[in-house]
C-alpha positions as CSV (number, residue, x, y, z in Angstrom):
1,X,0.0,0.0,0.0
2,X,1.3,3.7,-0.2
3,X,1.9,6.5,1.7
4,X,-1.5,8.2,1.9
5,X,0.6,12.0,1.3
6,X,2.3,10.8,-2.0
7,X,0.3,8.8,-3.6
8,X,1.2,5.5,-5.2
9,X,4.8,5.0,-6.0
10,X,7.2,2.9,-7.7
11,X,6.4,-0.8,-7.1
12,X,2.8,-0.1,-6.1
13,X,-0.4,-1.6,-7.2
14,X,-1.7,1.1,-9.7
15,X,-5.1,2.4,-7.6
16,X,-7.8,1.3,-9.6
17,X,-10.7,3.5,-11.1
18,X,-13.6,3.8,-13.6
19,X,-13.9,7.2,-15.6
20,X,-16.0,8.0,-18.5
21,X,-14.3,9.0,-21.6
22,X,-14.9,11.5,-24.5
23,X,-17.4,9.3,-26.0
24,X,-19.1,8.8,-22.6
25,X,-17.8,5.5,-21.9
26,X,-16.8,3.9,-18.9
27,X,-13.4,2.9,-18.9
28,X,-11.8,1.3,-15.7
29,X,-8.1,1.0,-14.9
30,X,-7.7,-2.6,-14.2
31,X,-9.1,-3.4,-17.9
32,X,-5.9,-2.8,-19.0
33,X,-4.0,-5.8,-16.9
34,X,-2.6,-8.5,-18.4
35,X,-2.9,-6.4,-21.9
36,X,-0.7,-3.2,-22.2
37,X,1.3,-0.7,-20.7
38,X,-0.5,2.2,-19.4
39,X,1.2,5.7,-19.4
40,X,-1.3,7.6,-17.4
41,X,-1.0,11.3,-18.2
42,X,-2.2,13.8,-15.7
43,X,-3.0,17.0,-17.1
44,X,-4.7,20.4,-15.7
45,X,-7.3,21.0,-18.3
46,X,-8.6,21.5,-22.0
47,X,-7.9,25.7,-21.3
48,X,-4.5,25.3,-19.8
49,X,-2.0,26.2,-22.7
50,X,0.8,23.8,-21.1
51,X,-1.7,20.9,-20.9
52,X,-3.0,21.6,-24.5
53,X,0.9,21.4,-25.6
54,X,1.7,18.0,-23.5
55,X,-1.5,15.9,-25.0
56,X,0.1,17.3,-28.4
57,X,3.8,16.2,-27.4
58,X,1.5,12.9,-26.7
59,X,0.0,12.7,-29.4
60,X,2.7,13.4,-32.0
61,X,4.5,10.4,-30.5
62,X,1.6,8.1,-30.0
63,X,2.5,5.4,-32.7
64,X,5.8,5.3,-31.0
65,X,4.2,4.6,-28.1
66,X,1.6,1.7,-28.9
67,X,4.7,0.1,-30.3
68,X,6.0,-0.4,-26.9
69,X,2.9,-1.9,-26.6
70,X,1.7,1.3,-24.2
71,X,-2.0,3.0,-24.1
72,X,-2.4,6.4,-23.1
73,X,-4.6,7.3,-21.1
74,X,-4.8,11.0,-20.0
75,X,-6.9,12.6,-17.2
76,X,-8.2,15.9,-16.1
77,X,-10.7,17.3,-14.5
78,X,-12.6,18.7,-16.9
79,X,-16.5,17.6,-17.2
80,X,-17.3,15.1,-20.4
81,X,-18.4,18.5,-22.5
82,X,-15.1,19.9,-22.1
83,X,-12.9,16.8,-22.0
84,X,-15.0,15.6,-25.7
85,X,-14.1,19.1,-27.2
86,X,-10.4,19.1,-25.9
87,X,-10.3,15.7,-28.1
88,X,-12.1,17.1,-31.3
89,X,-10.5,20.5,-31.4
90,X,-6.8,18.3,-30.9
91,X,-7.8,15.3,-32.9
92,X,-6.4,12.8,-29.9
93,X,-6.4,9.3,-31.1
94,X,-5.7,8.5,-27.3
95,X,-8.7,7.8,-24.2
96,X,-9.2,11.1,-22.9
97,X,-11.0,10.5,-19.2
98,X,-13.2,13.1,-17.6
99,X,-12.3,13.2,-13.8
100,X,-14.9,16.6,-12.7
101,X,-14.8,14.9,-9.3
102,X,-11.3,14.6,-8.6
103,X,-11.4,10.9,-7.4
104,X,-8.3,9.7,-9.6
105,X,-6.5,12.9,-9.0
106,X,-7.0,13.1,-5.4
107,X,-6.1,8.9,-5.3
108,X,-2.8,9.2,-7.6
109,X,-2.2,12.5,-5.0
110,X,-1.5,14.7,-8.1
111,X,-4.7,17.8,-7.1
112,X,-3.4,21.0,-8.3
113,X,-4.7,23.3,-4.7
114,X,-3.7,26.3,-6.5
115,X,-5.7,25.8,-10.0
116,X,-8.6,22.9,-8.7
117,X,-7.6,19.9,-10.9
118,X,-4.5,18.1,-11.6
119,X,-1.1,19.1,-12.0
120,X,1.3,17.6,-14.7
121,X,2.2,14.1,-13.7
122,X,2.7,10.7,-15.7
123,X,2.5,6.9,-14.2
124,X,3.7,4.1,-16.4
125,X,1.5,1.1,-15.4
126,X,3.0,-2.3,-16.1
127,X,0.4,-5.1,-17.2
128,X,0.8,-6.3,-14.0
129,X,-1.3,-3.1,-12.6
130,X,2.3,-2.1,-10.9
131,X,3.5,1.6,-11.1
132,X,7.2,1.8,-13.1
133,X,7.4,5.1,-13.2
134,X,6.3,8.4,-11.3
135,X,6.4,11.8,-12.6
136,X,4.8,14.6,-11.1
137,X,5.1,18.1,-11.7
138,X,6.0,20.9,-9.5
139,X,5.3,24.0,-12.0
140,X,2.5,23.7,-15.0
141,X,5.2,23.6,-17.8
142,X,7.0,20.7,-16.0
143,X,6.1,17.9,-18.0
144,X,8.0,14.8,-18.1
145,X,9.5,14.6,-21.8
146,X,8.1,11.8,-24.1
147,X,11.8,10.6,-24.9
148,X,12.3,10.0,-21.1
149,X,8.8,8.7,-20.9
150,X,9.8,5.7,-24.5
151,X,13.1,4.9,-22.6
152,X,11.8,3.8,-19.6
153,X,9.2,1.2,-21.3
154,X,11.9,0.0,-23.4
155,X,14.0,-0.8,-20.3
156,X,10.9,-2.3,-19.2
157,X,11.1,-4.9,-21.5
158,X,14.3,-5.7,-20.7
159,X,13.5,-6.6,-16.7
């Protein structure tokens, strides 16, 4: 189990959840185990310019990513309306989870206090359901880079 004031770390069970996506869907955590990795992407909203720029970075290296045999999944708090538009306006080919409640945030300990939603952060989820990687920003234009993000599921393999 982790500590309760940083969230899960490295060698943790992932906490498990169910979120609806931009297509209103629910889409659960643990229905990725035993399939892929999961590089959860934390971001602070549709109408943050430094979130808007990540999902890009995401998204211009998402082939390069479900080659590792990785998902991404981001999250934000942003209500279905918003979170659907954010994936329309940016064409994300990625799941896109609406979190207006918080609960994932709060439970992967990544709530922004001074903006209300999340702040930067990325978990790399093994298909175990174990955490291999925590990234969590301190600023909104910290954001872990993608190239850091590939090398550490490629060494994953390797394990």
């Amino acid at each position: 189990m982790f500590r309760m004031d940083e969230g899960p770390i490295i060698g943790d069970l992932a906490p498990d959840f169910t979120l609806r996506d931009s297509n209103g869907d629910s889409v659960k955590l643990s229905g990725y185990r035993g399939r892929v990795n999961v590089l959860l992407a934390f971001y602070n909203g549709g109408a943050d310019a430094y979130s808007v720029r990540w999902l890009s970075q995401l998204n211009d290296d998402y082939l390069f990513f479900r080659s590792l045999d990785t998902d991404i999944v981001a999250i934000s708090s942003d209500n279905l309306d918003k979170t659907r538009e954010t994936v329309r306006r940016h064409k994300i080919p990625f799941k896109v989870l609406s979190d207006p409640g918080n609960v994932a945030i709060r439970e992967y300990r990544v709530y922004n206090d001074l903006g209300d939603g999340a702040k930067a952060a990325a978990f790399i989820i093994d298909p175990a359901g174990m955490v291999r990687y925590k990234y969590v920003g301190r600023v909104p234009v910290d954001m872990p880079p993608n190239d850091k993000l590939m090398e550490t599921i490629r060494d994953m393999k390797v394990d």
